[in-house]
Every structure is written in C-alpha cells, then in structure tokens.
C-alpha positions as CSV (number, residue, x, y, z in Angstrom):
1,X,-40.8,-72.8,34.0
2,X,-43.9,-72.6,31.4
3,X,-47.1,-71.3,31.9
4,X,-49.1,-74.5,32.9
5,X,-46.3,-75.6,35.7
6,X,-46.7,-72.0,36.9
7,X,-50.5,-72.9,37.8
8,X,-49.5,-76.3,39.3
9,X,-46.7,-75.4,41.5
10,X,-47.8,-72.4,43.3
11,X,-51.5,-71.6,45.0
12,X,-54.3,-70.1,43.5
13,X,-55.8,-66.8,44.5
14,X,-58.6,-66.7,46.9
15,X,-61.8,-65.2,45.1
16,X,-64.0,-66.0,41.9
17,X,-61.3,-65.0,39.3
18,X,-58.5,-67.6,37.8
19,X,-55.2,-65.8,39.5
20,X,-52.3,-67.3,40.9
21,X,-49.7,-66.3,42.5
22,X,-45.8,-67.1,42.9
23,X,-42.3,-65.8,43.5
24,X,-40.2,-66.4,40.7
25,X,-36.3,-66.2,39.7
26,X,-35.4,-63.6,37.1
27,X,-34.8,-66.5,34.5
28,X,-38.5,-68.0,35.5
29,X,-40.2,-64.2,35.0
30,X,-38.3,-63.3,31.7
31,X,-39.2,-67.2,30.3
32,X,-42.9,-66.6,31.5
33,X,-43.6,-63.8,30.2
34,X,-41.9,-64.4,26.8
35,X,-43.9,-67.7,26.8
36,X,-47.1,-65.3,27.6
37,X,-46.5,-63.1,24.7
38,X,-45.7,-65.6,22.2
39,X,-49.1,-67.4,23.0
40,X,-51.4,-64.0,22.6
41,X,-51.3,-63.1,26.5
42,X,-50.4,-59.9,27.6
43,X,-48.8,-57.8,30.9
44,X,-51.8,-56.2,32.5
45,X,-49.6,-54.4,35.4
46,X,-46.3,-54.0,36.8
47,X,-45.5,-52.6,40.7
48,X,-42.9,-52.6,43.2
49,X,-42.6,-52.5,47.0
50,X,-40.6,-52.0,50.0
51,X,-40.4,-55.4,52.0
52,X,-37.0,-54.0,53.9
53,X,-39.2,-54.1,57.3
54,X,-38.9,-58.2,57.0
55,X,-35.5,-58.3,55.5
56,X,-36.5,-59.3,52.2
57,X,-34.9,-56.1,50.1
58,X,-37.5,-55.3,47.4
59,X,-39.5,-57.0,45.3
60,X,-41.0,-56.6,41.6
61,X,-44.4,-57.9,40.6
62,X,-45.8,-58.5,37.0
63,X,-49.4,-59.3,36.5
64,X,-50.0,-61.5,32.8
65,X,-53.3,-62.6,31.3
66,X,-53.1,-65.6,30.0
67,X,-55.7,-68.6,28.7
68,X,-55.6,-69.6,31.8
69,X,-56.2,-66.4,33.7
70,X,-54.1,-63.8,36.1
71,X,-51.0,-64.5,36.5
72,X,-49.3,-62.6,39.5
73,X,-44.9,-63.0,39.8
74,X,-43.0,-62.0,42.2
75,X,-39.5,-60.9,41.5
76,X,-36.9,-60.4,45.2
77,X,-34.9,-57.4,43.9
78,X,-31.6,-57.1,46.5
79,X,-31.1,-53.9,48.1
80,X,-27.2,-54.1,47.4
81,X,-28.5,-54.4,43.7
82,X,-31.6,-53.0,43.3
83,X,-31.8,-54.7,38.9
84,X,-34.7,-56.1,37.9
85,X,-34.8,-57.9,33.9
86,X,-36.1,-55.1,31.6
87,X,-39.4,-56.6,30.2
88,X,-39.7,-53.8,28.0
89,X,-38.2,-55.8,25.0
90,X,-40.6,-58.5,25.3
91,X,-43.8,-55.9,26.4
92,X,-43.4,-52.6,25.3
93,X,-46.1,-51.1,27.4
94,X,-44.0,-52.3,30.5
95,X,-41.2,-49.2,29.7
96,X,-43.1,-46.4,31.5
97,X,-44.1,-48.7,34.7
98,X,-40.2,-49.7,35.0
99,X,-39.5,-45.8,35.1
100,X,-42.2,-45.4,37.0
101,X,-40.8,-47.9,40.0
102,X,-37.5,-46.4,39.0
103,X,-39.2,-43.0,40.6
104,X,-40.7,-44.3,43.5
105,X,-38.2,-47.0,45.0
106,X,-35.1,-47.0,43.2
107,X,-35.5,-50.0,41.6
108,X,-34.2,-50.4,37.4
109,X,-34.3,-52.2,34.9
110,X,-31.0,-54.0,33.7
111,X,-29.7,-53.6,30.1
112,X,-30.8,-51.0,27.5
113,X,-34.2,-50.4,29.5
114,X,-35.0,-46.9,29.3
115,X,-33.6,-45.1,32.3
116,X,-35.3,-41.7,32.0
117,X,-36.9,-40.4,34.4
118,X,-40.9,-40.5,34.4
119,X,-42.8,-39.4,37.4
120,X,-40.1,-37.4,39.6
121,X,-40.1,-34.1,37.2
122,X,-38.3,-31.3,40.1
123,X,-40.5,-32.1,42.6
124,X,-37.9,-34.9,44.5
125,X,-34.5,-35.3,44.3
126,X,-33.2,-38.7,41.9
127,X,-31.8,-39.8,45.4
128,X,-35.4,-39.5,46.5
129,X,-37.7,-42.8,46.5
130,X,-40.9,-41.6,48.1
131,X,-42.4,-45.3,47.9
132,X,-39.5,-46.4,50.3
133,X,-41.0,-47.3,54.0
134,X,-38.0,-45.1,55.1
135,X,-39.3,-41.7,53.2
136,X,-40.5,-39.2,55.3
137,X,-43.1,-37.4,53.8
138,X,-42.5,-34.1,56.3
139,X,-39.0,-34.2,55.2
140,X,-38.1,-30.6,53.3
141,X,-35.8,-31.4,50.4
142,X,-34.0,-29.6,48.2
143,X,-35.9,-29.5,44.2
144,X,-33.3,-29.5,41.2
145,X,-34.4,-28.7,37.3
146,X,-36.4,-30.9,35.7
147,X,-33.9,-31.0,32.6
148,X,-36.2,-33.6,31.2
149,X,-34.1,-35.1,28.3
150,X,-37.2,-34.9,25.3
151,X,-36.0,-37.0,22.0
152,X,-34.7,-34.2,19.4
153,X,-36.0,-34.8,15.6
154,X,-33.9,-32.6,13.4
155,X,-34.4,-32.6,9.6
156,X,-35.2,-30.1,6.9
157,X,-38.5,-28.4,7.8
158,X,-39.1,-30.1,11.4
159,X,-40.0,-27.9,13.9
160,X,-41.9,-28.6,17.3
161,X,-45.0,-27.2,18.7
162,X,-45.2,-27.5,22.8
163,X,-48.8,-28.4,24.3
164,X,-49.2,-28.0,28.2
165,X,-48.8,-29.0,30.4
166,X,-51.3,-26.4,31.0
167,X,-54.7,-26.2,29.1
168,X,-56.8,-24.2,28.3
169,X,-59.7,-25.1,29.9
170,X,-60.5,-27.6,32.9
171,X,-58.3,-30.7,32.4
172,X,-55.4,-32.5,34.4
173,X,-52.1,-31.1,33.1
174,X,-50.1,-33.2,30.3
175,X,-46.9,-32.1,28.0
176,X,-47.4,-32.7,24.4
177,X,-44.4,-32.1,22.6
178,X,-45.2,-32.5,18.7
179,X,-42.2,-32.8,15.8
180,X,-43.8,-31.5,12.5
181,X,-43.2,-30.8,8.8
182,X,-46.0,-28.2,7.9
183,X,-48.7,-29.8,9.8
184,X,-47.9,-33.3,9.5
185,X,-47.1,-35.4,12.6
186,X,-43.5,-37.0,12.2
187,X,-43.3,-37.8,16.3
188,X,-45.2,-37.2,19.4
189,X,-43.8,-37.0,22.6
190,X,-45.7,-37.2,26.0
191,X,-44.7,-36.0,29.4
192,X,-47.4,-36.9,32.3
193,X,-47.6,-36.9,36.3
194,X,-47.2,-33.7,36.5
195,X,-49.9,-33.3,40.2
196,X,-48.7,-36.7,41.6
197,X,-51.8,-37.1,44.0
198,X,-49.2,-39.8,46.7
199,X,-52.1,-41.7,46.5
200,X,-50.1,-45.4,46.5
201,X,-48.2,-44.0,49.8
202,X,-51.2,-42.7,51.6
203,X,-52.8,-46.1,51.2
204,X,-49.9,-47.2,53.7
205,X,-51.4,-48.0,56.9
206,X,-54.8,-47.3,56.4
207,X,-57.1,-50.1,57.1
208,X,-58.9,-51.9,54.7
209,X,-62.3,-50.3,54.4
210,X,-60.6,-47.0,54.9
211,X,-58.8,-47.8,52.0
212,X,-61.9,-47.8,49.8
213,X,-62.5,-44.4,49.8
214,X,-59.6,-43.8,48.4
215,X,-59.7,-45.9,45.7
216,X,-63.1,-44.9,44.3
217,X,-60.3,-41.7,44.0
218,X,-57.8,-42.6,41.7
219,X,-59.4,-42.1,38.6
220,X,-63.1,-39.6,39.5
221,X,-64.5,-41.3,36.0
222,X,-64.0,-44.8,36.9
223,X,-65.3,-44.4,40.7
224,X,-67.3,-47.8,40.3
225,X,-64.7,-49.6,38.4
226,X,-61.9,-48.9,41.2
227,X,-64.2,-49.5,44.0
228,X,-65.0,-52.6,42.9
229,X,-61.8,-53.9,42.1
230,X,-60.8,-52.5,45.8
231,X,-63.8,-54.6,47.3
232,X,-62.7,-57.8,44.8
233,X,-58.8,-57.2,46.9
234,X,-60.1,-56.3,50.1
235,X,-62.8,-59.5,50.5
236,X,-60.1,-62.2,48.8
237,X,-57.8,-61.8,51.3
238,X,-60.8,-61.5,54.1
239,X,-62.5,-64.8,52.8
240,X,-65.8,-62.3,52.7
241,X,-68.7,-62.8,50.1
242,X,-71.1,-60.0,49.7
243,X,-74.8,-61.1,49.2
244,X,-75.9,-61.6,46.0
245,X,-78.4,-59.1,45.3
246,X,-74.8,-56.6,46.0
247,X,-72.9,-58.2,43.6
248,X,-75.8,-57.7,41.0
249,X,-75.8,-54.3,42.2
250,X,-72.6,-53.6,41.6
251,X,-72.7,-54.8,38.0
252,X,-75.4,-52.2,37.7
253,X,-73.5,-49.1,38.7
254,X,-70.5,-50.7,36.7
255,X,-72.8,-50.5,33.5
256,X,-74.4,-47.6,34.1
257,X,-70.6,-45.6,34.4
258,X,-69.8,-46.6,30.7
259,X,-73.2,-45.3,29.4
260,X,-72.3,-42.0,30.8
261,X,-69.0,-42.0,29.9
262,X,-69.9,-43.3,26.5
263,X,-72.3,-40.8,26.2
264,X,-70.2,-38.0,27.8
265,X,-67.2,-39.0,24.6
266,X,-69.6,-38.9,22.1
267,X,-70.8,-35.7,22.5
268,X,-67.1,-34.2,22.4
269,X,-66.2,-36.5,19.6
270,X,-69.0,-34.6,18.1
271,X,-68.0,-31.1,18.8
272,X,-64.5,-31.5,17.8
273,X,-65.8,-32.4,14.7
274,X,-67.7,-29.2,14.5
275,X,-70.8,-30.7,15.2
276,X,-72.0,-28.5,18.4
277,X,-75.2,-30.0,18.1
278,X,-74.4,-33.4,18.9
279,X,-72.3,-32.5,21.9
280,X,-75.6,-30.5,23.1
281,X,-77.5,-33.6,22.8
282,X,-75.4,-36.3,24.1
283,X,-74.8,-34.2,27.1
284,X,-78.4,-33.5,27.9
285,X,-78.6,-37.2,27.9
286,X,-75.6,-37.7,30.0
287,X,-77.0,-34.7,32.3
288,X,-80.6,-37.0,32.9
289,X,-78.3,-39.9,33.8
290,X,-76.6,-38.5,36.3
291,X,-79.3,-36.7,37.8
292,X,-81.1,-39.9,38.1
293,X,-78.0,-41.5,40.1
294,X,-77.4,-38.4,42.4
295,X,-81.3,-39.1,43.1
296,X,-81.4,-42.7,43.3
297,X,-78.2,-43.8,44.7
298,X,-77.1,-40.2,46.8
299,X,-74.0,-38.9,44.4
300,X,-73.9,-38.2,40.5
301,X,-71.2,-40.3,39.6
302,X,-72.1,-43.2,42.2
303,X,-69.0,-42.7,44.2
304,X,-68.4,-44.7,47.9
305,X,-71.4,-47.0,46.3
306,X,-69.3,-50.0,46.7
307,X,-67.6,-50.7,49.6
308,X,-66.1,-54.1,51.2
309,X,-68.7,-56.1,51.6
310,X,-71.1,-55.5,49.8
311,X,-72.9,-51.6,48.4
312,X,-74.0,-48.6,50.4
313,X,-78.0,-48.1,49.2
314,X,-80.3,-50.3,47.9
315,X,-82.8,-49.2,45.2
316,X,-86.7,-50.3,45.8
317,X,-89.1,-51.6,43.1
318,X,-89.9,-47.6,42.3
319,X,-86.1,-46.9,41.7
320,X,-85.3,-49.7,39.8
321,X,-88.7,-49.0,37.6
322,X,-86.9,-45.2,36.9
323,X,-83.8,-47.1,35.8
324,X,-85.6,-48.7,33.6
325,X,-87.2,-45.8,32.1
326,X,-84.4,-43.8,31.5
327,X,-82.9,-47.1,29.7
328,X,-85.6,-46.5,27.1
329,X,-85.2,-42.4,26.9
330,X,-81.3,-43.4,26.0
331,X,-81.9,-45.9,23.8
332,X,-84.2,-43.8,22.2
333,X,-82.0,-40.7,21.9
334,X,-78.6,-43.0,21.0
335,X,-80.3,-44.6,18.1
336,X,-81.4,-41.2,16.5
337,X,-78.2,-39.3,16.8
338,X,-76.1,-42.6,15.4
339,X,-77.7,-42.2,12.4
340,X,-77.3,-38.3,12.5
341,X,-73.5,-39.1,13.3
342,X,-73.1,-41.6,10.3
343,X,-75.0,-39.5,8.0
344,X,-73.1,-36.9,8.4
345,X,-70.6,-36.6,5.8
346,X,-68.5,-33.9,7.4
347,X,-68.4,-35.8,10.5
348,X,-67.9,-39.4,9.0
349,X,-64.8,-37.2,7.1
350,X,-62.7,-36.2,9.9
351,X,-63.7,-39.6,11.6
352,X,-62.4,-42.2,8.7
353,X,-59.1,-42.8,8.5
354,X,-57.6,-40.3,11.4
355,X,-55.9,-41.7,14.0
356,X,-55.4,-45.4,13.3
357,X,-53.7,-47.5,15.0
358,X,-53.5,-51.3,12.7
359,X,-54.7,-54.6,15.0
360,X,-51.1,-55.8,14.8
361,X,-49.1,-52.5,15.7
362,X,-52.4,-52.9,18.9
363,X,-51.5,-56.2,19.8
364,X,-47.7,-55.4,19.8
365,X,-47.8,-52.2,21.9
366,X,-50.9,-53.7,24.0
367,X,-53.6,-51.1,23.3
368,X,-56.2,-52.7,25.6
369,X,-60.2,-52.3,26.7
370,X,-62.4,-49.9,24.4
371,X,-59.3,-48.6,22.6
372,X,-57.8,-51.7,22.1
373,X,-61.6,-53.5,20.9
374,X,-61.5,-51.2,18.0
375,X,-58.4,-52.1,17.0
376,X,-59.0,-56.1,17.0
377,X,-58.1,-56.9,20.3
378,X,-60.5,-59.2,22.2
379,X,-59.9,-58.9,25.5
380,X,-63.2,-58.0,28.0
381,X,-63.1,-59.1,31.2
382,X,-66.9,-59.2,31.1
383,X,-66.4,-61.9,29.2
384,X,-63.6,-64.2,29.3
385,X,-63.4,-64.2,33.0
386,X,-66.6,-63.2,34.3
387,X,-67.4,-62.9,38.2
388,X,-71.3,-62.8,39.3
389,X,-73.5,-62.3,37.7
390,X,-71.5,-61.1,34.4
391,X,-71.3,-65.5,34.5
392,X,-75.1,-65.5,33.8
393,X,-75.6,-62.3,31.2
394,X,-73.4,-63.7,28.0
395,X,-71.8,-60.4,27.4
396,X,-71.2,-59.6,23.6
397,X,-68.1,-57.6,23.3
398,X,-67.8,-54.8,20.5
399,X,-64.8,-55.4,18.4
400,X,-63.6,-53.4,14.6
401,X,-60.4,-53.5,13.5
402,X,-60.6,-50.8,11.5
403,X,-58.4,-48.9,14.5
404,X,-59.6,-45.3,13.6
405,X,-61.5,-42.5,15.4
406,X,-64.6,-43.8,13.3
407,X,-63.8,-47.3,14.9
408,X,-63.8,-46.3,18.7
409,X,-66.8,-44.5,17.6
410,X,-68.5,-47.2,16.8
411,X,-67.4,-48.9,19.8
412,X,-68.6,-46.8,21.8
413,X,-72.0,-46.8,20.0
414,X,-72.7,-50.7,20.6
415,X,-71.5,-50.7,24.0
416,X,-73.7,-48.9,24.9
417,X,-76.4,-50.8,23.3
418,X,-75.2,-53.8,25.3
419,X,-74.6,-52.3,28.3
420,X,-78.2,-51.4,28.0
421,X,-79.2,-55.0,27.2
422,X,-77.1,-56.2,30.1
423,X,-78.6,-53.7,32.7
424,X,-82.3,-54.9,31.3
425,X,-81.1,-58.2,32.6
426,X,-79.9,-57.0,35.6
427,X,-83.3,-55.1,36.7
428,X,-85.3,-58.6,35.7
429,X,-82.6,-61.1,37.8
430,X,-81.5,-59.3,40.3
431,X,-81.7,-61.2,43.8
432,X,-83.7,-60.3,46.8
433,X,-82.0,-60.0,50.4
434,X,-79.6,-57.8,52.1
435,X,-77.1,-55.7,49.9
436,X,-73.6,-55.7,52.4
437,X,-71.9,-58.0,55.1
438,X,-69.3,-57.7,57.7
439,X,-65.7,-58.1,56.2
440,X,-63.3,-60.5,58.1
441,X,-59.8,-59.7,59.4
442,X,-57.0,-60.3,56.9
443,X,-53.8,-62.3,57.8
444,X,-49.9,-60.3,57.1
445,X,-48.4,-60.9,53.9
446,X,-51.3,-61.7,52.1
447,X,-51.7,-60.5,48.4
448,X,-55.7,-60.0,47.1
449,X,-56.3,-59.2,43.8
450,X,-59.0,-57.4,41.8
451,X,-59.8,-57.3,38.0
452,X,-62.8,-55.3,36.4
453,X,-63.1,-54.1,33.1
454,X,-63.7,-50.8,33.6
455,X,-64.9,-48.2,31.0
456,X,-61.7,-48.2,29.5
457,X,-60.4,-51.1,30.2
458,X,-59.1,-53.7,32.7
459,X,-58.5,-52.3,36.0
460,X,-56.0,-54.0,38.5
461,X,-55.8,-53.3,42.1
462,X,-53.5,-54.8,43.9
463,X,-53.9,-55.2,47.7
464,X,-51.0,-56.4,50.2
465,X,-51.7,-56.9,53.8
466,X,-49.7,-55.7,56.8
467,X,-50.5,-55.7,60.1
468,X,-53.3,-55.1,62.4
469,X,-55.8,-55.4,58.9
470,X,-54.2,-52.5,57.7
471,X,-52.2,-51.9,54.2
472,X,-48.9,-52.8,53.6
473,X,-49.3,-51.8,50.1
474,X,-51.7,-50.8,47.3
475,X,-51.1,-50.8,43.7
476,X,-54.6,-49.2,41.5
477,X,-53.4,-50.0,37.7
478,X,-55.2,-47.9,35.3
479,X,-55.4,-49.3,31.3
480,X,-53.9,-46.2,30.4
481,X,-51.1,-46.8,31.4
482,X,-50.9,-49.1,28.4
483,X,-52.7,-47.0,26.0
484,X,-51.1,-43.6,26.3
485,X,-48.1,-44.5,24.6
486,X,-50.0,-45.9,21.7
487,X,-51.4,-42.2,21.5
488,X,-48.0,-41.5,20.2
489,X,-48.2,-43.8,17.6
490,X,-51.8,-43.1,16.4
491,X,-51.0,-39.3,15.7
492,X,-48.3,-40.1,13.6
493,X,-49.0,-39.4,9.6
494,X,-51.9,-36.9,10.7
495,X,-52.5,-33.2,11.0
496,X,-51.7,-31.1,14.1
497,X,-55.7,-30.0,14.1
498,X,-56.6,-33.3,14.5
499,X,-54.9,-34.4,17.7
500,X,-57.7,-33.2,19.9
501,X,-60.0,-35.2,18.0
502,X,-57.8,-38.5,18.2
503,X,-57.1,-37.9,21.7
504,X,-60.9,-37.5,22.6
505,X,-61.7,-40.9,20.5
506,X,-59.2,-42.3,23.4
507,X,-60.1,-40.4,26.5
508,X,-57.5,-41.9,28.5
509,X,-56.5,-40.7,32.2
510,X,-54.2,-38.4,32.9
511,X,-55.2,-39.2,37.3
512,X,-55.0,-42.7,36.6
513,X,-51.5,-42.8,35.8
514,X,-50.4,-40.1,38.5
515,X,-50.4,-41.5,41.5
C-alpha cells in the first residue's frame, strides 16, 4: 500500500487537521513507513493498547507526518504472539517507544529490535505489564534488581563518570552515564523514567473533561501545549467547535508559554556560560511575565486555561491592553541583551561549535521542533498544518543549520520575536463572543487526535473512547521522546564541562517521557 492509497481507502479524522486513520497488516505498516521516510516524512509517535475486553488481542499504533498530513496505523498484535515489526531500522527514534510498550503491555519488537528494558527499572516485575486492563494497581508485587545492562566502552584510557539520577539541585531524576578519555566524550549513555507518574493508566476511565486536568500535567512547562492538544482529541471525537474568539485565545496562551520558556532557557544558557548577569535579567523578564498571567488569567503558568470546549477566563479590553504592554517591555529587554549575548566573546566561545548535531545526522535520528529547527529541519506545525487562527497569521519559522548551542540560541532569540509579532496579531483580530461551549457525547471506539507544536516541539495526544464518554485510552507524546537520544550524539567529541551547557541549549523533558 503507498502513502496516497492510504488517504483514499480509509476515513479521514474528524477535526481541522489532515489525519487519517486505518488498520494496517504488518507488511502495509513496514512499506508505509519506509515509503514515509524515503519521501522526508517522519514518525511523530508510537503507542500501544489493551483491546482484550473486545477480543481483539492488542494493537500497535504509529503516527507519520507526511505531505499529506497525520497519518495514524493500526497494527492487531495477537495475544498468543504478542510481535510487532521493529521500526527502529527504518526510524531510529522509534527504539525507546518499542521498549517503552515492551514495559507497559508486553508487546516486542521482532528481529534485532532492542529488547532492553526502558521504563520498568525494579519497580515491577518483567512479568509485570501495568498498561494491561487486567493489572491491578493494588496488587503488592515482589521488586527484583534493576541489573540494567549499560553498553561497556573499554579501551586505553576510557573511564566513566556516573551523573544521577539524583541532582543536585531541583530537577526530575535522570542517569547519565559518560565514557571518557581525559575529558573528551567518546559515548553517552542515558537512563530515564525513573518517578513514573501512571499517568497513561489513570487516564483509564476518567471522563473526557476530567481527563483534561490531567493532561495540562504531563509535562508542568507545556501546560497549554498539552491542554490543547487534549481539547483538539476530546472535541474530534465529540463533533464540538469552540467559539472563535477561544480558539484565538488559545493561540495566545500557546505563544505566550514559549516566550517564557524561551526566556526562562536563555537566562540559564547564560549562566552556564558564566554569564550570571544575563540569567539575572532574562529571569526578571520571565518573573513579569508570569506575574502578569497569574494576574490576568488566575495561575502563573496558565494551567486548566483550556479545557474542552473552549478556555476558562476571558481577558477584557484592560487585560488584553497589559498584554500588550508587556509585549513592548520584552521586546525591549530581548533586543538589548541579544546584542550583549553576541558581543560577548566568552559567551559566543563556549556557544560556537559545542554541541552540534549536523542537519543530516537531525533528519536521520529525527531531532524535531526548536531542537530540530536549528539543525535544518523544517517542520512547525504552526505552519505547515495550521488550525485557527495560526491559518490567518503566516507564521515564519526560525530555522539554522548550523546545529550548535549558538544555533538553538539563536532560535530561541527569533522565536521569540515572532511569537511576539504573532501575539500583536492576535490582540488586533481576535473575535468577539463567548469563549467555551458544551462538549457532546463521544461514541466507543472512537480515536481523536490532537497536534500542537508545542515549545519544544510537536505534541501528540492521542484519545480512544470507551464507554459511557469515558477513556478507553490516552496516549500524551512528548517531542522528547525523539530528541533525548540525539542528546547522546550531540555530546560526543566534547568536554565533560560542557554537557550542562548542551543539555540546557536542549531543555528537553525528563516528565514528558515518564509517564
């Protein structure tokens, strides 16, 4: 099957964005998906889940982008024979999600796929499949040693230095397990999941808009970003469209999370370069932003703003008027401390160079969003598939190829400028009218889908319906799940000191990808 009988034989997604959706034989999905890669398209997410309550066994699903947009496949996976095609060869970003369904319902790849383990560590048994609609989460088990088997590098000279999981400091927990010669990196191995929230099992049986406060959740940073994509899945499959002036709205509090974020990066990229005084700055401006949010909208990081249906406040003429004044305080503040920041020549030092990760070695590990833009992949959501009123703002994405810390600094720098521009827009168009609706009941065995590029990238959520409106299953797919492995690859060549540095120029989610 190709790509373009794919679109013709099988329905398209309910909602603004190209998706469609179809069960597939494990020839069709390998064939797809090597046809997908071979024409510059890419695997966004992969999921499993539990359909033994109909009879069906299991079932694997793959999300692609393609030209034509989202494509969704479903894969039945026996329960006699619980193999799935490893689509690791063909996407290498895929190997961590195949372990990670490994984990959580005993489904594997076939072949040479990578069988380690990935999110169990001691806490479950390998027998264990907590995403299985037979686990019982009150169930006391017995924990075994983690034994987790890390790749030895031997050679003259090679030693290793172990990082975490605990840090020093207030961060999620992460292993870092460097192979060095002196202080050169020769390999980088990570170990994540080390909380495991069992967020994707307590979205079981929750109804939809229960479900939402969950999801703004998964990732605290990307509050807006997953609640949208939630509300995209939730009113798909509910036929609901939320007023106008809500989805305007929502594009709002979308752009005004990457400011801050942006800003927040900055000021640490900044400081790790021993410039204190620009991660004093950048976080004073980050600090007004937030405070005019928690004032405006009722919580600093805009959390439970978006909900099915539409969005929980509604700014008047005086709020939107503050928005706009702060706008020109940033803008203000950004442009002066850019040209500190590139006149700076032992910042502009540590930034050239470190960390790079070359546009091809991006497009063959699928480095994706802000990452992946400075590294020469063109992928924004924003813009390729826009939903309202992103349709009506022709969004300029920020793209270098250059792949370096310098690179995603500069990234960072002229989103913001256009996330600026884009909010301007926003606070001159935006409609009048109400700002949420009801939401509809949602039929069994439906699948909604929701796509927003996200501060970091392109977020997925995944939404399928059981009964009585509630959730048969949820799948929130965070992009860095694609981009920590290229982490790996980007420290390679460089000096142990300056791995917090490239690590901060990726700020990637240690929540998002321990679920």
């Amino acid at each position: 099957m190709k790509l373009e009988e794919f679109t013709i034989k099988f329905p398209r997604l309910p909602g603004a964005m190209p998706a469609w959706h179809g069960t597939v034989s494990a020839e069709e999905l390998c064939a797809l998906c090597e046809e997908a890669q071979r024409g510059g398209g890419k695997l966004l997410a992969l999921w499993g889940s539990d359909e033994t309550e109909q009879n069906a066994g299991y079932a694997l699903h793959v999300a692609l982008v393609t030209a034509p947009g989202l494509l969704v496949l479903t894969l039945p996976v026996s329960c006699d024979k619980p193999v799935f095609p490893d689509l690791s060869q063909i996407f290498p970003a895929a190997d961590r999600m195949q372990r990670g369904v490994a984990d959580m319902l005993g489904l594997h790849p076939g072949g040479g796929g990578n069988h380690r383990k990935w999110l169990r560590h001691a806490a479950w048994p390998g027998n264990i499949h907590p995403l299985r609609k037979s686990f019982d989460g009150t169930t006391r088990f017995p924990t075994e040693d983690d034994n987790y088997p890390f790749v030895p590098v031997t050679g003259n000279g090679v030693h290793e230095i172990p990082v975490g999981p605990v840090h020093a400091g207030t961060i999620e927990p992460g292993h870092f397990r460097f192979s060095i010669v002196g202080e050169r990196v020769l390999r980088l191995e990570q170990r994540l999941g080390y909380t495991h929230k069992g967020i994707e099992k307590r979205f079981e049986g929750m109804v939809l808009e229960q479900g939402a406060r969950l999801a703004g959740r998964v990732s605290g940073d990307t509050t807006v970003g997953y609640a949208w994509a939630y509300a995209q899945a939730v009113e798909s499959v509910t036929h609901t469209t939320p007023p106008p002036r809500a989805l305007w709205l929502r594009a709002l509090f979308l752009e005004l999370e990457r400011v801050l974020n942006h800003l927040g990066d900055l000021g640490y990229l900044g400081n790790d370069a021993a410039l204190a005084f620009g991660f004093t700055q950048f976080w004073i401006l980050k600090e007004d932003l937030l405070r005019m949010n928690g004032e405006l909208f009722g919580h600093r990081y805009l959390m439970d703003r978006i909900v099915p249906g539409g969005v929980a406040c509604n700014p008047d003429d005086a709020g939107l008027l503050r928005i706009a004044g702060m706008l020109c305080h940033i803008e203000q503040n950004v442009a002066t401390l850019k040209g500190i920041y590139d006149d700076h020549a032992g910042v502009q030092d540590r930034f050239l160079t470190t960390g790079r990760v070359a546009p091809d070695l991006a497009a063959q590990l699928g480095l994706t969003g802000m990452a992946g833009r400075a590294s020469g992949q063109a992928w924004d959501v924003r813009e390729q598939f826009p939903c309202v009123p992103y349709d009506r703002l022709d969004v300029q994405m920020a793209t270098h190829r250059n792949g370096d810390v310098a690179a995603r600094v500069i990234v960072r720098f002229e989103e913001i400028t256009e996330s600026i521009r884009l909010i301007r827009l926003m606070l001159e168009k935006l409609p009048q009218g109400e700002v949420r609706c009801a939401v509809g009941e949602a039929a069994e065995g439906r699948l909604g889908i929701g796509w927003v590029e996200g501060w970091r990238g392109e977020i997925l959520v995944a939404l399928h319906t059981g009964k009585d409106n509630r959730i048969h299953r949820l799948h929130p797919h965070d992009p860095s799940w694609q981009n920590w492995p290229v982490l790996e690859h980007a420290i390679i060549g460089n000096i142990v000191p300056d791995f917090p540095l490239i690590n901060k120029s990726f700020n990637l989610s240690y929540s998002g990808v321990d679920l």
